[in-house]
C-alpha positions in Angstrom: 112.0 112.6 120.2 109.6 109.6 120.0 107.2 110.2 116.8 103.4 108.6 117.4 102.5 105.8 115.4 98.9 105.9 116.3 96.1 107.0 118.0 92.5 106.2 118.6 89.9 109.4 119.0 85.7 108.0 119.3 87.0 104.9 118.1 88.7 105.8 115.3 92.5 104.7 115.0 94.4 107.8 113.0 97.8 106.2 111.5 101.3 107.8 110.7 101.3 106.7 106.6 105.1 107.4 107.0 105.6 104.1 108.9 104.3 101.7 106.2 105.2 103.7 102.5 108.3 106.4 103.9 108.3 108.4 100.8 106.8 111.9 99.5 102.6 111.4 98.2 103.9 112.4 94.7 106.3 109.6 94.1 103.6 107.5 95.3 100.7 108.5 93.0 103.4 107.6 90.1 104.1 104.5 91.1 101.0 103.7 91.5 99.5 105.3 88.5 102.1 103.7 86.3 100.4 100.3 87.6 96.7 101.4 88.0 94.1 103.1 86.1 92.9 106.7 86.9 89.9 104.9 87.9 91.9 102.6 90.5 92.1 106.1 92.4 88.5 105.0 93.9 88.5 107.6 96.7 89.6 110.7 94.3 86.9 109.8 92.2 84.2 109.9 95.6 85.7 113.5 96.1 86.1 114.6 92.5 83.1 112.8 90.1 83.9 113.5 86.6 86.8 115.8 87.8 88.9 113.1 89.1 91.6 112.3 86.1 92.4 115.9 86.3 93.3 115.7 90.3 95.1 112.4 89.5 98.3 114.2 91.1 99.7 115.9 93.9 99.0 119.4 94.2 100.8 122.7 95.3 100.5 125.2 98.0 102.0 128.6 99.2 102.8 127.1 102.6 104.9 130.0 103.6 103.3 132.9 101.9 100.5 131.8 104.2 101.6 134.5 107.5 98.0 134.9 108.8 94.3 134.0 108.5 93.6 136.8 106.6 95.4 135.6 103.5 93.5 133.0 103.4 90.6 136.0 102.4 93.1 136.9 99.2 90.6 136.5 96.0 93.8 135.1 93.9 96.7 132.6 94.2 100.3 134.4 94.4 103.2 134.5 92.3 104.6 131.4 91.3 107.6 132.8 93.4 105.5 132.9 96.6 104.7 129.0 96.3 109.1 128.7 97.4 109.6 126.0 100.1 111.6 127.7 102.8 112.9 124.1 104.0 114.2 122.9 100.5 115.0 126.5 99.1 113.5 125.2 96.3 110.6 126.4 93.7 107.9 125.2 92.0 107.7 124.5 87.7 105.6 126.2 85.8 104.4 123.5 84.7 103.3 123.0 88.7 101.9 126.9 88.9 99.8 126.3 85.7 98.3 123.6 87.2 97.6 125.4 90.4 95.7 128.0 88.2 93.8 126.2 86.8 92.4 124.2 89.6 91.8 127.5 91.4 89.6 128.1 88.0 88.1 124.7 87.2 86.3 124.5 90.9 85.6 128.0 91.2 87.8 128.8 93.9 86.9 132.5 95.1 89.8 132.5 97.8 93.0 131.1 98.9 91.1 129.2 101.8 88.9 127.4 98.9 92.1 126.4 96.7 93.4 125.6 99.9 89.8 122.8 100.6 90.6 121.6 97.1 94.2 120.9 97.8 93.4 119.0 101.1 91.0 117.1 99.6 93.6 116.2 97.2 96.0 115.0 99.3 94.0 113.4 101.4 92.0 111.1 98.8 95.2 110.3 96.8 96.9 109.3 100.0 93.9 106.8 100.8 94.2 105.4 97.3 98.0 104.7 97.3 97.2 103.3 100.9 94.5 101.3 99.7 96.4 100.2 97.1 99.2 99.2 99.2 97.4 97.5 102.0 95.6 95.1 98.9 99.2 94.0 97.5 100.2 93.6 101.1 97.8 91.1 101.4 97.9 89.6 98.3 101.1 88.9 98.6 101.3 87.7 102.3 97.7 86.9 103.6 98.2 89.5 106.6 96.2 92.7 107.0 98.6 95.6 106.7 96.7 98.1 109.1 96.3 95.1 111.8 100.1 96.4 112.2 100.9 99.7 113.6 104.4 99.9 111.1 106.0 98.2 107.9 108.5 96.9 110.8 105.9 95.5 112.5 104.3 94.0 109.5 107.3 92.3 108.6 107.6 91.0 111.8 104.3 89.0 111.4 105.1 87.9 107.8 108.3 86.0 109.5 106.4 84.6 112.2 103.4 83.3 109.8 106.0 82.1 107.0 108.7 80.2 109.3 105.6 78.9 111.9 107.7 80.2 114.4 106.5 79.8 118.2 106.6 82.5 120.4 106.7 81.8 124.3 103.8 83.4 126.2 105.1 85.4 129.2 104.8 83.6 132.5 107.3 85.0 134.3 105.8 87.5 136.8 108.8 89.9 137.3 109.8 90.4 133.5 106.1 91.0 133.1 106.3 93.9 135.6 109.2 94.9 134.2 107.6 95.4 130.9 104.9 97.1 132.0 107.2 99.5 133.8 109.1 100.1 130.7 105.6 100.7 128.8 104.8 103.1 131.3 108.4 105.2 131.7 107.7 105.8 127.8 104.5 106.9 127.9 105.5 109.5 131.0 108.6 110.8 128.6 106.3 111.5 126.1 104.1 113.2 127.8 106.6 115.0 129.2 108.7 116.3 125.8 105.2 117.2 124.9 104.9 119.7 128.4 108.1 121.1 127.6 107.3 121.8 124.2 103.9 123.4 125.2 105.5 125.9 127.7 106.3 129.2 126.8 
């Protein structure tokens, strides 16, 4: 099945992170923490003020304890055993459920749904800071805008081009034109396709 890279919604391009960094958001906050100050983390601190050493790591979450909306309603966080990942088998430290307890303290949560904003948040300003982070070595190091690219792949790609000056031949031949476009459109038909079959019931 074809993954999406991207798409644009009001003119906003949304990105699959996966295709430039492929690795989980807590290895990533270490290795960029073990290079960067807590205040590096520029977007947790927006989200967190004063609060934003403490948050300087990625969170946990009782994905699967989660069977409707009304347990979002539940005034506490479950058992450390309830935060098990069904996918993995595996647990979570205690070390990991202290720390969920005491963010659902420090901010006040009154609900699983508001532990649930704070870990969101979370997640989503320490994945813009190790992207951030990323994108300003990238062009450090190369002179080419990461994001310009819609992959890593396709990032290298331009780093060969700019590096060996390499020519590329504009397309003038009609017919492998038209067949390009074809091929453009067959793939855009399957996927919409795989996505009707996957809608049905």
């Amino acid at each position: 099945m074809e993954k999406i890279r991207s798409m644009e919604i009001g003119g906003i391009i949304f990105r699959d992170t996966m295709q430039y960094i492929p690795s989980s958001l807590s290895s990533l906050v270490d290795t960029v923490k073990a290079s960067a100050s807590a205040d590096d983390f520029m977007c947790l601190k927006q989200v967190f003020g004063d609060d934003h050493a403490r948050m300087l790591r990625k969170g946990v979450f009782p994905y699967t304890y989660i069977t409707s909306f009304e347990v979002y309603d539940e005034p506490t966080l479950p058992p450390k055993e309830a935060f098990r990942n069904d996918l993995t088998g595996e647990g979570i430290s205690d070390e990991d459920y202290t720390y969920a307890v005491n963010t659902f303290k420090h901010f006040g949560c009154q609900s699983i749904k508001d532990y649930n904003m704070v870990y969101l948040k979370t997640d989503v300003a320490l994945l813009m800071d190790v992207m951030l982070h990323f994108r300003r070595l990238a062009y450090e190091s190369q002179g080419i805008e990461l994001l310009h690219c819609v992959s890593l792949a396709a990032y290298s790609w331009n780093c060969a081009f700019l590096h060996t000056r390499a020519k590329i031949e504009v397309m003038t031949d009609e017919e492998m034109f038209s067949h390009n476009q074809r091929r453009i459109m067959s793939a855009i038909i399957e996927l919409l396709q795989e996505e009707l079959r996957r809608l049905r019931p």
